[in-house]
N, C-alpha and C positions, 0 to 999 in steps of 0.2 A: 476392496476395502474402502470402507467409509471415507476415510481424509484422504486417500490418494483422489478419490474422486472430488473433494472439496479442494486440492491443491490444484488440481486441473483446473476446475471449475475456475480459479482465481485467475488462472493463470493468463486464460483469455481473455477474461475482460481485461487486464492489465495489457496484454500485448494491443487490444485495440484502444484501448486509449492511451497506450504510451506511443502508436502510429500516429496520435495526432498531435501529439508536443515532443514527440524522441523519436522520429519519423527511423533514425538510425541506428538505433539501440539496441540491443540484444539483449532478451529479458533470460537471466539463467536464476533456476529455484536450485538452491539447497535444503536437505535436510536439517532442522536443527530442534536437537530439544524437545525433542517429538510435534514440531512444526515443521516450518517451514518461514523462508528466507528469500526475499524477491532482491536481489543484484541486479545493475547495472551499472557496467562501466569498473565491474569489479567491488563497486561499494553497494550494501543495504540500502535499500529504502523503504522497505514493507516486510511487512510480517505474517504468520496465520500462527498464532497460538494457539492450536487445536480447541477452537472455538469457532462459532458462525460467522466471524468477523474479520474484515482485512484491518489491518494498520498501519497508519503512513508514519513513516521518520518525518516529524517538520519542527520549526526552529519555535519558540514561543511563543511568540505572539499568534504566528498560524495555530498550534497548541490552543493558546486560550481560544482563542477565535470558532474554531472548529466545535471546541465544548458550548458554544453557545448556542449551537445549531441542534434542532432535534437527534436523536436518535446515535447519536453518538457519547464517546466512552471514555474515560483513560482506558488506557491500553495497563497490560501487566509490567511492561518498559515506561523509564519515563519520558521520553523520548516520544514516544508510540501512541495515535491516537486513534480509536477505532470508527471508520469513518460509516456512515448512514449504510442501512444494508442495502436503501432502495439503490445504495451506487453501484452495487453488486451486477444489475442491469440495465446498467446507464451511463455507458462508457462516457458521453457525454457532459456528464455532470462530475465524473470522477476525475478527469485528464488534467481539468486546471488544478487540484489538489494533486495529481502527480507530479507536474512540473514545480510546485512550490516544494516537494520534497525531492526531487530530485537536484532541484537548485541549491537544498539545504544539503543536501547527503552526499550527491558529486562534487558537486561543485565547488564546494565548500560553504561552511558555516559565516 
């Protein structure tokens, strides 16, 4: 099926770029909503609303900030911002937007 293989597909590049700011973390997906739901640490940080796009939980200002950058989205949450699809292959360029939402969503607000 179509989106299990696009939740896969997420799934990885998430685990490697969260090896490079969450070296210890353990990425669990849940279903939800006919998406899907990236955990760590037991809390949300990401999302796939059965669309081509990942989306990071991050606090506002990251929010605005992120909208100013090409190729990204609001997200269908308001929360939720759909980040560049080129990050989809560029564990690289996506890890520090993980860390900024992980720092919002574990860690606390």
């Amino acid at each position: 099926m179509i989106h299990n293989d696009i939740v896969e597909d997420l799934e990885v590049v998430l685990r490697v770029a969260l090896s490079q700011v969450a070296p210890d973390a353990v990425l669990m997906t849940k279903r939800m909503f006919g998406g899907a739901g990236f955990f760590v640490y037991g809390k949300i940080f990401a999302a796939w609303f059965r669309n081509d796009r990942l989306s990071l939980k991050l606090s506002e200002i990251d929010r605005e900030y992120l909208l100013s950058l090409d190729d990204t989205a609001q997200s269908m949450m308001s929360a939720y911002i759909d980040v560049p699809t080129a990050w989809l292959t560029d564990p690289d360029a996506l890890a520090p937007w993980l860390e900024r939402s992980l720092a919002y969503s574990v860690k606390g607000k």
